[in-house]
N, C-alpha and C positions, 0 to 999 in steps of 0.2 A: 435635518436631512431625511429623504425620502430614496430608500436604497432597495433595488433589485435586486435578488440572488436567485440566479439559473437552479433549481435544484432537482430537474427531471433525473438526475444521478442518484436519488436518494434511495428512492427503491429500491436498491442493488446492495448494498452496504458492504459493498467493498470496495476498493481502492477508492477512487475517488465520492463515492457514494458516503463511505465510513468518511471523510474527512468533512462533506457539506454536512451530516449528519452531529460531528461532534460541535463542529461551526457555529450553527443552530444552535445548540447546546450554551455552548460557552457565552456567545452572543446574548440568549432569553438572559443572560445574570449580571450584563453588562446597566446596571441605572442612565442611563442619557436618554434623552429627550431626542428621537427619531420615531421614524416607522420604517418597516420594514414588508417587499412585497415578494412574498416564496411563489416565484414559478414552478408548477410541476405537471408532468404530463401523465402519473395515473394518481387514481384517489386513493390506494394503498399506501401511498408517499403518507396522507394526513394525520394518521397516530405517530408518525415520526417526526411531526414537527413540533414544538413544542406553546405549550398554551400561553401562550403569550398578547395582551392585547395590542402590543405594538406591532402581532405579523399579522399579515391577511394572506391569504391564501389563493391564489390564481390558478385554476387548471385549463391549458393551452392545447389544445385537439386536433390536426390529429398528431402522433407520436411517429411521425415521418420523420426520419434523420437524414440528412441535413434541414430538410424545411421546416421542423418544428426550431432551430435553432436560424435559420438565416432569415427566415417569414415569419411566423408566428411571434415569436420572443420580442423580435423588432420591432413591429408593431402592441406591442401590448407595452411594453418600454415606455416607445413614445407616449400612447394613449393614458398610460398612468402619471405621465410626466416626474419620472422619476429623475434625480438628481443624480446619481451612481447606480450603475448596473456593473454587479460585479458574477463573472461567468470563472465558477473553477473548476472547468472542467477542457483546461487546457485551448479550447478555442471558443469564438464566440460569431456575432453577427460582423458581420461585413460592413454594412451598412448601418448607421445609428447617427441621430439629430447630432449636430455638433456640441450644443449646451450639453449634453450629456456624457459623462465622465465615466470613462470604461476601467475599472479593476479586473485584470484577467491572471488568473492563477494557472500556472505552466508546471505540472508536474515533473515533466524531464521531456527532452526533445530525442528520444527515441528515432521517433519516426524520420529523425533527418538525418540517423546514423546510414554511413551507407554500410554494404552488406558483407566489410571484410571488418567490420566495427562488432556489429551486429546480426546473427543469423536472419533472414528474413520466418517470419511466424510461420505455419502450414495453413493457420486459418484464411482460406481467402477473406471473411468477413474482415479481419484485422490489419491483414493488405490495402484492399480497400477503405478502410478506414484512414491508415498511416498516408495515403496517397491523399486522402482529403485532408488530413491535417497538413501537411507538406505543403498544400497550395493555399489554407486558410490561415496556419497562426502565422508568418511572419506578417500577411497584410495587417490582421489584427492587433497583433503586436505592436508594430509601429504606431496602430489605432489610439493602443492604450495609454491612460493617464498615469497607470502604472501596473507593474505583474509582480507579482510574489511568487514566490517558487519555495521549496521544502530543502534546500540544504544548498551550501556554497557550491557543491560539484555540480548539482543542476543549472547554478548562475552561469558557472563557468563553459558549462554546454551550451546553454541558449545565446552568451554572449561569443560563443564558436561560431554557433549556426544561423542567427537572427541578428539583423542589424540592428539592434538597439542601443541606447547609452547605458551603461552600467548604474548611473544613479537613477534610472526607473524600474530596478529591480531588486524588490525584499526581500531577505531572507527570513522562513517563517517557519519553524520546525513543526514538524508534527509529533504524537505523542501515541504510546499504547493506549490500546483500546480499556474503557474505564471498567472493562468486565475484568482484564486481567488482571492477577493476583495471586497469593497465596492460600492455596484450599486449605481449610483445616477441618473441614468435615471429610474423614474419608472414604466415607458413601457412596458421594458423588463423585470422586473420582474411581473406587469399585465399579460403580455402576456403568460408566463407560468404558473401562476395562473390559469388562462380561459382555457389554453390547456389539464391543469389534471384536471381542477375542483376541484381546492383547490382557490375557495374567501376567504372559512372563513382561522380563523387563524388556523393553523398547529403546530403541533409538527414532527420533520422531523427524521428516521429514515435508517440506510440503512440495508436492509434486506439481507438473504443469506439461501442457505439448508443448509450450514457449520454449524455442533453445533455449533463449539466457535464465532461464530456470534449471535447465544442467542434470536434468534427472538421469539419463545415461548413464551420468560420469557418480551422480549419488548411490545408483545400483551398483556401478562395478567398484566403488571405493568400499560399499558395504561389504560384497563379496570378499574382496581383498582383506578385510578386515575379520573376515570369517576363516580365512586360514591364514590368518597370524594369531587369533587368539577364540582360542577352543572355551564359547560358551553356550549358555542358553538365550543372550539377545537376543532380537527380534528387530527389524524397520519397520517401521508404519509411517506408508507415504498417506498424507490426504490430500485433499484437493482436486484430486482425474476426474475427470468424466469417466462413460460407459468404453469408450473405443479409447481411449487415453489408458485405461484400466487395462482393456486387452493386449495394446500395442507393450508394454512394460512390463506385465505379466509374464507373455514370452520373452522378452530380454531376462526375467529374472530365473527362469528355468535355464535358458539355455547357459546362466553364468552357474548354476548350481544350486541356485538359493533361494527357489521357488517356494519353501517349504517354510523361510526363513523372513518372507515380506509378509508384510499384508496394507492390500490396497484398501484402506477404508471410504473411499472416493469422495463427497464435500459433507463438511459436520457443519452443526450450530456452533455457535459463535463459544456457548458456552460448554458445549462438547470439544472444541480446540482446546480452552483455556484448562478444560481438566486433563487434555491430552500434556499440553505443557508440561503441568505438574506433575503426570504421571512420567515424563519420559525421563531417560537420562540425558540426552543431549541431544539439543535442535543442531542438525545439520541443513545449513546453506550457503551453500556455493555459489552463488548467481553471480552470471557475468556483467550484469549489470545494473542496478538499481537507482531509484530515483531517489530515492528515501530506506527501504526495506526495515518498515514496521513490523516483520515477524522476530525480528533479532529481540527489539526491543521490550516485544511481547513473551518470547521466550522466558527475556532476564530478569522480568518483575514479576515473573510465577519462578524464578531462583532456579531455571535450566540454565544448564553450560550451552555455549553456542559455538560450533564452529563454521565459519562463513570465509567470505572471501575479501578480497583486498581491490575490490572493484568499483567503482562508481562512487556514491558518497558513503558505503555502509564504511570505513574508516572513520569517515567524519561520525557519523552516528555513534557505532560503537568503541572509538575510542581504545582502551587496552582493557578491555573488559570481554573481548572475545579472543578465539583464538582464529588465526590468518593463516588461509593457507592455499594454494596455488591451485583456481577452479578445475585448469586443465588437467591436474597429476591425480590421479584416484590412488596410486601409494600413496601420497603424503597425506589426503586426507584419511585412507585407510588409518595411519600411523598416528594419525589426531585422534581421531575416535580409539582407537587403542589407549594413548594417554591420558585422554581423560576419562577411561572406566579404569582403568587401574593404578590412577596415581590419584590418590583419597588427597593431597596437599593440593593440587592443581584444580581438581575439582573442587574442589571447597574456595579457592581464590578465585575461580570464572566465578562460581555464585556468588559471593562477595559483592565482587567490582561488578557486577551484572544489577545486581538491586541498586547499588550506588548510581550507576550509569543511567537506568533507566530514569530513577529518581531525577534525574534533570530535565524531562523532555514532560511537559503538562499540557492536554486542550486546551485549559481554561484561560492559558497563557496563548496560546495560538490566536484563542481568536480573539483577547484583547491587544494584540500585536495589529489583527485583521483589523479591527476595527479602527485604529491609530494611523492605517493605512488611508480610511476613510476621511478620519479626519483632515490628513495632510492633503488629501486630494482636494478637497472641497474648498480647503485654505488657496491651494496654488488656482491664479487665475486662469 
């Protein structure tokens, strides 16, 4: 087999970046007898892909969105006479030779919630974006020879909103990032303490402007939380930008607990992973998730989680979190209360939370992906 993977997402290493990235990964360890042609649109992508002599490396110019994906990719496809092109980055070309066999990876169909589902983003970029995917994955889709997607609830979204057959779609979990874990040097996670200004203890957040990231309702559950129980914890949201920072900033004064956040705004990968272990408990509420990898990353650095009962993060987390109602900031107030002062409760989320996580592997991901290849190439 002679396989394309889209992987101008790499650079980014996150959401869908972080999963072509572990892809890659999992994929260099897989022994079969193929090759392998990584598209990518900058040359920073290249220490991230792995030395492998089955990949070759193609950079595709210029880095136009949509044209580097509906022109450029298509032709360089054809031109390598690739056997499977597989694009997981939710959508792909339009256009593509017929002998050619399209794997296309659908992280969740978001963009085709309408807006009593879903708040609309504030980013126009994202707007724009979701409007182009709206009019590209389902032609695609029906394109494809098959799509994989990262949890049943997303199957069950795309087979909502996309005419597809149910048996052209994989379920293919993803996994914590392979940084996370448990520190046992405690240096490094001093060291990131002292760098945010976060000694006392924390509750660790990851913020966003995206409504379904919920950060509103995670300041006023904090607050709420702050007078039901008289301590010295601390929120630390990360993730805002500069004007994400300011706009929640003022929400947190005017609730009272200015004093009480602190916006660390985006960390390294492995300054998150020490945030983990440093916090006592990830709080996330999202209204909606395709997957939501930070639960999971939370639980195998041994944080208690509490999240919500939305999208497929049940599926994910299973009874290893604790569930509670996005919209109510009492009841989450009332969660994070229980789990800093019920030492039984706490100790059983970290439990089931290592256990839990323990089932979800890269290395399984992408020999699932890869099985996917195979079957495709089997069916005429």
């Amino acid at each position: 087999m002679k396989i394309g993977i889209d992987a101008r997402t790499l650079i980014k290493r996150r959401g869908i970046g972080n999963f072509v990235f572990h892809l890659l990964q999992g994929l260099s360890k897989i022994p079969y007898d193929c090759s392998f042609v990584i598209y990518i649109y900058d040359l920073n992508s290249v220490e991230l892909i792995p030395k492998d002599a089955r990949f070759s490396i193609k950079l595709l110019q210029p880095k136009i969105y949509p044209f580097w994906e509906q022109v450029r990719l298509p032709i360089s496809a054809m031109h390598d006479e690739l056997d499977i092109l597989h694009c997981p980055g939710n959508s792909a070309p339009a256009i593509l030779p017929r002998r050619l066999k399209l794997v296309l990876s659908i992280m969740d169909v978001m963009f085709m919630f309408p807006t009593s589902k879903l708040p609309k983003s504030p980013s126009w970029y994202q707007r724009i974006g979701r409007e182009y995917l709206k009019y590209v994955v389902p032609i695609v889709a029906k394109r494809a020879s098959m799509i994989t997607t990262i949890s049943c609830s997303s199957r069950n979204d795309i087979l909502q909103y996309i005419d597809v057959p149910e048996e052209r779609i994989s379920v293919i979990w993803l996994a914590a990032n392979n940084a996370c874990g448990i520190i046992s040097d405690e240096s490094k996670i001093s060291a990131v303490r002292t760098k945010l200004k976060l000694e006392s203890s924390f509750v660790l957040a990851l913020g966003a402007l995206d409504p379904r990231k919920n950060t509103p309702t995670i300041l006023k559950s904090f607050a709420n939380f702050k007078k039901l129980h008289s301590c010295e914890i601390k929120l630390a949201v990360v993730g805002l930008l500069a004007h994400g920072i300011d706009k929640f900033c003022r929400l947190a004064e005017e609730l009272g607990i200015g004093n009480d956040v602190v916006f660390a705004g985006f960390v390294t990968e492995d300054d998150l992973v020490a945030l983990y272990n440093a916090a006592e408990l990830l709080i996330y509420p999202s209204f909606y998730e395709g997957f939501g990898l930070p639960v999971l990353e939370a639980m195998i650095c041994g944080t208690p989680v509490i999240t919500s009962p939305c999208g497929s993060i049940p599926e994910i987390a299973g009874d290893a979190a604790l569930m509670v109602d996005p919209y109510d900031a009492d009841a989450i107030a009332n969660a994070i209360k229980s789990v800093v002062t019920d030492r039984v409760l706490y100790d059983s989320l970290v439990e089931k939370g290592k256990l839990r996580a323990g089932l979800f592997s890269w290395q399984l991901a992408a020999e699932k992906t890869f099985a996917v290849y195979q079957s495709v190439m089997a069916t005429k």
